[in-house]
C-alpha positions as CSV (number, residue, x, y, z in Angstrom):
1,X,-4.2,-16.8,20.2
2,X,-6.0,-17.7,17.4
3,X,-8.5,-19.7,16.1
4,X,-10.8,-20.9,12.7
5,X,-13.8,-19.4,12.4
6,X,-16.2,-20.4,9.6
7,X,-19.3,-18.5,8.4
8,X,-21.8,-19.5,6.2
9,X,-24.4,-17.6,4.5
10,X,-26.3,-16.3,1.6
11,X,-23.1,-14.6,0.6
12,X,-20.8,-18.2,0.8
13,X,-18.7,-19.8,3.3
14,X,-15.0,-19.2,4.6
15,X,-13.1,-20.3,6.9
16,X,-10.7,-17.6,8.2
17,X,-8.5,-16.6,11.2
18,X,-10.6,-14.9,13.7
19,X,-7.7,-13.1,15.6
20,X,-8.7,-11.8,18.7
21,X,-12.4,-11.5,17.9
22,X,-14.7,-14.1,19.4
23,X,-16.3,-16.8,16.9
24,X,-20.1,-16.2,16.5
25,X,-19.8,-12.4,16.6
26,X,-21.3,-10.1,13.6
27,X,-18.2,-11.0,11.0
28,X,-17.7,-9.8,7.5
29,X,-18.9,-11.6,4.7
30,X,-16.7,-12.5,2.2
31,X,-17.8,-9.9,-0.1
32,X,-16.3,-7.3,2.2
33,X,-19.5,-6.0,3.7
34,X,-21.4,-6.2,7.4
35,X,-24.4,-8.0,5.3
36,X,-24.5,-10.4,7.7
37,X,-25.0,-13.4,5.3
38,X,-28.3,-11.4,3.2
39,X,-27.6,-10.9,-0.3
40,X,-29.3,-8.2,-0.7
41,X,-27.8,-6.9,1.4
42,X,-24.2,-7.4,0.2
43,X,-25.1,-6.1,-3.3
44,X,-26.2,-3.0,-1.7
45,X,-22.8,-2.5,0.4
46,X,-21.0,-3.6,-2.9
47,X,-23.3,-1.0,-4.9
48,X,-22.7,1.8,-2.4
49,X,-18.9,1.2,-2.2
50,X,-18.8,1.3,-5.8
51,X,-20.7,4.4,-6.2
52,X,-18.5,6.6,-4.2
53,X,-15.7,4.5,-5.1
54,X,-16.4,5.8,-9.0
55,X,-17.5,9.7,-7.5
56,X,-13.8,10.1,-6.0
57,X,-12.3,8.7,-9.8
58,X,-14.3,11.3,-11.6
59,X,-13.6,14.5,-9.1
60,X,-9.7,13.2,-9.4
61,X,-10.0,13.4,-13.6
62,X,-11.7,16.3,-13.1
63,X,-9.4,18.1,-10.6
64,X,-6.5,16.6,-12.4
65,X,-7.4,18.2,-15.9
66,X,-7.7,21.8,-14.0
67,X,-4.4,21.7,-12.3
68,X,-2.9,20.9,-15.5
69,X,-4.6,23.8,-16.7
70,X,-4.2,26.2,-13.9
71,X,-0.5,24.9,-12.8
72,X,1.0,22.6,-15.3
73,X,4.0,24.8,-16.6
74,X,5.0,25.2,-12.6
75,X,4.6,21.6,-12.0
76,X,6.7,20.4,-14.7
77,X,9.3,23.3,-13.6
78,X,9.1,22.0,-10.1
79,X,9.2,18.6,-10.9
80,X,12.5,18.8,-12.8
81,X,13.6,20.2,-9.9
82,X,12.9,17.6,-8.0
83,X,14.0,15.5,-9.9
84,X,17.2,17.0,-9.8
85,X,17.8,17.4,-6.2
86,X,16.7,13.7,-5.6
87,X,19.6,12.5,-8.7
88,X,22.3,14.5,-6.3
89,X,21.1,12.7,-2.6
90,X,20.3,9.4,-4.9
91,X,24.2,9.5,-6.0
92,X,25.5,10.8,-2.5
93,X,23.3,7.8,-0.8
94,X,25.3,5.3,-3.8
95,X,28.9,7.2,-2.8
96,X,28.2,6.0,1.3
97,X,27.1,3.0,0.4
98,X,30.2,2.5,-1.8
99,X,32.5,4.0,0.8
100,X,30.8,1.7,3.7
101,X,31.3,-1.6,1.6
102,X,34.6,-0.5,1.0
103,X,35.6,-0.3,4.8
104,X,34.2,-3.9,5.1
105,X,35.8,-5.1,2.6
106,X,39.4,-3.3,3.8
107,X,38.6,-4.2,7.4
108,X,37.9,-8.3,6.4
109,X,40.8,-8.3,4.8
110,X,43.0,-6.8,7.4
111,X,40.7,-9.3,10.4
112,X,42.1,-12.3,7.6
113,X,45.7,-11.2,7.5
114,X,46.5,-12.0,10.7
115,X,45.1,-15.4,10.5
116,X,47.5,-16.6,7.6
């Protein structure tokens, strides 16, 4: 059951599927926030979003450069080896595939022979 919703406000106006929710309640503003239509309010959400949004990007670089550091000859050594293992099930998941198209194709043929 679902109906249109639309909400207006400082932030703009959609018109959306409201799902199960009830039309009227507190819905998110187009910018992705709770502002509740304020615009200052959005730009705050969207400022606080962004600034731990850009914290997580810089403790990734930052962890990222120290494991390559601390680990990176392993890594490369494990990833060829996973890379290995995943070639041998990747060619073994090809050969089944193979071998099941073949037994449709054998068991069409026969299912067609006796209708000539």
């Amino acid at each position: 059951m679902s109906s249109s919703c639309e909400t207006s406000g400082a932030c703009g106006t959609s018109t959306e599927s409201c799902g199960t929710s009830t039309c009227g309640t507190s819905e998110r503003c187009p910018c992705g926030t709770d502002c509740g239509g304020d615009p200052i309010a959005c730009a705050i959400g969207l400022w606080k979003g962004s600034f731990f949004e850009a914290m997580k990007s810089i403790q990734v670089d930052l962890l990222r450069a120290k494991i390559q550091k601390a680990w990176g000859s392993k890594m490369e050594k494990a990833a060829d080896i996973v890379l290995e293992a995943m070639g041998v099930k990747w060619q073994a998941m090809m050969a089944e595939a193979q071998a099941k198209a073949d037994v449709r194709a054998k068991l069409h043929a026969l299912w067609q022979e006796g209708r000539k």
